[in-house]
C-alpha positions as CSV (number, residue, x, y, z in Angstrom):
1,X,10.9,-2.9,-22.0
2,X,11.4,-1.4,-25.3
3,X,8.2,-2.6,-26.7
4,X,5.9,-1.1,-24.0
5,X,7.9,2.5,-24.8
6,X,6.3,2.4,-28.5
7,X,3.0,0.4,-27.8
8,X,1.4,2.3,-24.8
9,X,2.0,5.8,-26.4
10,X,0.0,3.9,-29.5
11,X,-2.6,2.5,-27.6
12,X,-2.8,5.9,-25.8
13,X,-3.1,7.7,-29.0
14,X,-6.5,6.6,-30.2
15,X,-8.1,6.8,-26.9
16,X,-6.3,10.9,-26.5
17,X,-7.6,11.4,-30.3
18,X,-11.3,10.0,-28.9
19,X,-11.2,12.2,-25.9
20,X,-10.3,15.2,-27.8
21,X,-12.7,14.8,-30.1
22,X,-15.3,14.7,-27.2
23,X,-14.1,17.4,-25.9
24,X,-14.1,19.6,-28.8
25,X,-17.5,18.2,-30.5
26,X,-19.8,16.9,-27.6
27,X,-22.9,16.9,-29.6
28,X,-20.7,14.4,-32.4
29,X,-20.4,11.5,-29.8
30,X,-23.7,11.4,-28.2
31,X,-26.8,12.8,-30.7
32,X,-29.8,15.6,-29.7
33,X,-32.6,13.3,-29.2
34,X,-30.9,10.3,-29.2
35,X,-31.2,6.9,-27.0
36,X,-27.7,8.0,-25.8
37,X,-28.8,11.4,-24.7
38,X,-31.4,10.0,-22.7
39,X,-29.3,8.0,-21.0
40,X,-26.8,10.9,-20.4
41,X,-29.8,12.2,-18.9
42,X,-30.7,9.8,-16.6
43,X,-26.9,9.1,-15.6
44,X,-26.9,12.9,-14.6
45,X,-30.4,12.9,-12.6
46,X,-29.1,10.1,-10.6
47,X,-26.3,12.2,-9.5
48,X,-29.0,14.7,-8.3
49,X,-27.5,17.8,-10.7
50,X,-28.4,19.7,-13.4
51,X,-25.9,18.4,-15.8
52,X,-26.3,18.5,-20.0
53,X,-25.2,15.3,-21.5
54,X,-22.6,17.5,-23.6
55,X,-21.0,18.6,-20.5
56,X,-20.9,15.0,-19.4
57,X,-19.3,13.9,-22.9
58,X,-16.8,16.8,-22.2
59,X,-15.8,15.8,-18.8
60,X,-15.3,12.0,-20.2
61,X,-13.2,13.1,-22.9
62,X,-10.7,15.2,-20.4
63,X,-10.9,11.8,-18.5
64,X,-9.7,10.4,-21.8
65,X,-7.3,12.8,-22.7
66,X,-5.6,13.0,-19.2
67,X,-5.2,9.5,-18.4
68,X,-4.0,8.9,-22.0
69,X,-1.3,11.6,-22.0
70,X,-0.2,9.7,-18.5
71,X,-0.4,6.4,-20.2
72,X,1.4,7.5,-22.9
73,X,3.9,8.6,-20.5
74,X,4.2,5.4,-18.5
75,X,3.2,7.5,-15.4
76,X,0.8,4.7,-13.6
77,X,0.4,2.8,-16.6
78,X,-1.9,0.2,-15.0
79,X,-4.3,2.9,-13.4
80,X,-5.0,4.8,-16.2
81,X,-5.1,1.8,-18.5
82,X,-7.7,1.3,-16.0
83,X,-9.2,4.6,-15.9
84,X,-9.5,4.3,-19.9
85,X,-11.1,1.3,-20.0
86,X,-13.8,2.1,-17.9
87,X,-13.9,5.7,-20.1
88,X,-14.1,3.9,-23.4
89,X,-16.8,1.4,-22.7
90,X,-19.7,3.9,-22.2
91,X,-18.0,6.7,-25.2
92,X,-17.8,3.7,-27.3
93,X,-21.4,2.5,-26.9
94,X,-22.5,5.9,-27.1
95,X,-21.0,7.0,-30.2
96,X,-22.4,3.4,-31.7
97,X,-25.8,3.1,-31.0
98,X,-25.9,-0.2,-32.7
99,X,-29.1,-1.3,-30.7
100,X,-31.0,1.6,-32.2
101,X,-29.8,1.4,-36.4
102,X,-31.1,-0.9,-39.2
103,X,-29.2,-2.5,-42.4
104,X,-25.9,-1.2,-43.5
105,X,-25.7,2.0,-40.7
106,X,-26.2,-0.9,-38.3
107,X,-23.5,-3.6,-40.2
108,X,-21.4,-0.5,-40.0
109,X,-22.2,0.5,-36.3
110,X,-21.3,-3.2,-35.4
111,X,-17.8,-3.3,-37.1
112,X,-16.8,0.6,-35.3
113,X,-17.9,-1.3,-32.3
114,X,-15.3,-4.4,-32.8
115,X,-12.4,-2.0,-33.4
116,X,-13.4,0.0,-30.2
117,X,-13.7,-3.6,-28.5
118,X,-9.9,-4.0,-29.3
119,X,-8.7,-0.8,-28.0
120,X,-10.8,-1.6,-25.1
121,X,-9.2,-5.2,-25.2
122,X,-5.2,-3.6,-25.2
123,X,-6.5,-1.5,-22.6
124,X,-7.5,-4.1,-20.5
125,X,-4.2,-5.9,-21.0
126,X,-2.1,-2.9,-19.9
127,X,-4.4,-2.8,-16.4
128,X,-3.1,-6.3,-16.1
129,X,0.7,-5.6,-17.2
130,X,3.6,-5.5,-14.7
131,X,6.1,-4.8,-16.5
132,X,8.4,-7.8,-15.8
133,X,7.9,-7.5,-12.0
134,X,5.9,-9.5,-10.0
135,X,2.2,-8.9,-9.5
136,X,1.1,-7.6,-6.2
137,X,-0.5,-10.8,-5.1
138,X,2.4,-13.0,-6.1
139,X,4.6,-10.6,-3.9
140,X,2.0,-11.1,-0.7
141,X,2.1,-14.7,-1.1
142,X,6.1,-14.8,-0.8
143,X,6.0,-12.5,1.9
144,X,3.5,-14.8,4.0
145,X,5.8,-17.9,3.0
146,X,8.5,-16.1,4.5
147,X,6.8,-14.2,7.5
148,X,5.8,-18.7,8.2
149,X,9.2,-20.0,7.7
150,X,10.8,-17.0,9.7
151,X,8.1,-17.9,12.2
152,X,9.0,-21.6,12.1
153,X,13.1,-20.7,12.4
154,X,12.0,-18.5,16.0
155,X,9.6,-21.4,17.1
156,X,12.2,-23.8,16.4
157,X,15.1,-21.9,18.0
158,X,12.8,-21.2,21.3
159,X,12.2,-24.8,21.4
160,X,16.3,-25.7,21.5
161,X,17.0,-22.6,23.9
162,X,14.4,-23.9,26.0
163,X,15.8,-27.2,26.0
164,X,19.0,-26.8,26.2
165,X,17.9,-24.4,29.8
166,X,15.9,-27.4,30.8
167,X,19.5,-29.7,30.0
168,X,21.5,-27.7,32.0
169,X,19.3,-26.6,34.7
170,X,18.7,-30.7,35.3
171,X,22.5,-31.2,34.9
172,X,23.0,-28.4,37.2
173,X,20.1,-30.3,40.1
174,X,21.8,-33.4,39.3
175,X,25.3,-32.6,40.4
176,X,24.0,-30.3,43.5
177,X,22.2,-33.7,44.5
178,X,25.4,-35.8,43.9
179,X,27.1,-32.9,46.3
180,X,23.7,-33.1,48.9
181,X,24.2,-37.1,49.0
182,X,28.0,-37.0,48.7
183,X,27.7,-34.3,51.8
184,X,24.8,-36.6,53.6
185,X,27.4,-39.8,53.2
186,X,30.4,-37.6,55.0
187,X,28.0,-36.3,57.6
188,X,26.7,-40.4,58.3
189,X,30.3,-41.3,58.6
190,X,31.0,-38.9,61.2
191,X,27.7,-40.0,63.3
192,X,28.6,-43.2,63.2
């Protein structure tokens, strides 16, 4: 419990520190004229507006910043752990172009990369983390065992109520044909 208190306000921290820095320089994170801009570009045709790739850089980095302050706050931690992976990926690529540098910028390029791949990688285990509860899955599996023995227990019981009603309904016949043949044998007697 304790250690989640101190390490998601950490692990928020870098990615809050990336978003702002998006926010406040756009044109840092994704170069004019760059691979990255183009792609800004063609992520923003597809959504069929006229949207700059800073404005897009911006509206990740709010993204960032939000999710991280409510990360950081333990308010849905597993969403916005969530949230900020899927932010990170595409800021992290962008702001790395390894694909596009040669020699030491690249070497360089690579290693930013691997520490953004960590952040991404404690991000990914705080979409997974459940605090010490069960996960959602284990829960519905326990609730179906139990929703089948609770069925079993009913079935069961509705078997011996209807057995026992069967019991005593033929106890019942059984003794009304004792008194029929009981009644039959007085009623001979007095023919004969």
């Amino acid at each position: 419990m304790m250690l989640r208190r101190i390490a998601r306000p950490l692990l928020a921290a870098s990615v809050i520190a990336d978003g702002v820095h998006a926010v406040r320089h756009p044109h840092q994170v994704v170069r004019p004229d760059s691979t990255g801009e183009n792609l800004m570009r063609n992520a923003a045709a597809r959504t069929g507006r006229d949207v700059s790739p800073a404005t897009l850089v911006r509206t990740l980095g709010a993204v960032k910043v939000a999710s991280g302050a409510m990360l950081a706050l333990g308010i849905l931690p597993r969403v916005n752990a969530g949230v900020l992976a899927a932010a990170h990926l595409p800021t992290t690529l962008l702001t790395n172009p390894v694909w596009t540098l040669k020699g030491q910028a690249r070497k360089d390029a690579a290693a930013a990369v691997l520490r953004e791949s960590a952040v991404l990688g404690g991000l990914l285990l705080a979409t997974v983390d459940t605090a010490g509860k069960p996960s959602l899955a284990w829960r519905l599996e326990q609730s179906r065992d139990h929703a089948a023995e609770i069925k079993d227990a009913v079935t069961e019981a509705a078997q011996d109520a209807a057995r026992t009603a069967t019991d005593a309904a033929e106890k019942k016949a059984a003794k009304a044909l004792a008194a029929a043949r009981k009644e039959a044998r007085k009623a001979a007697a007095t023919l004969s």
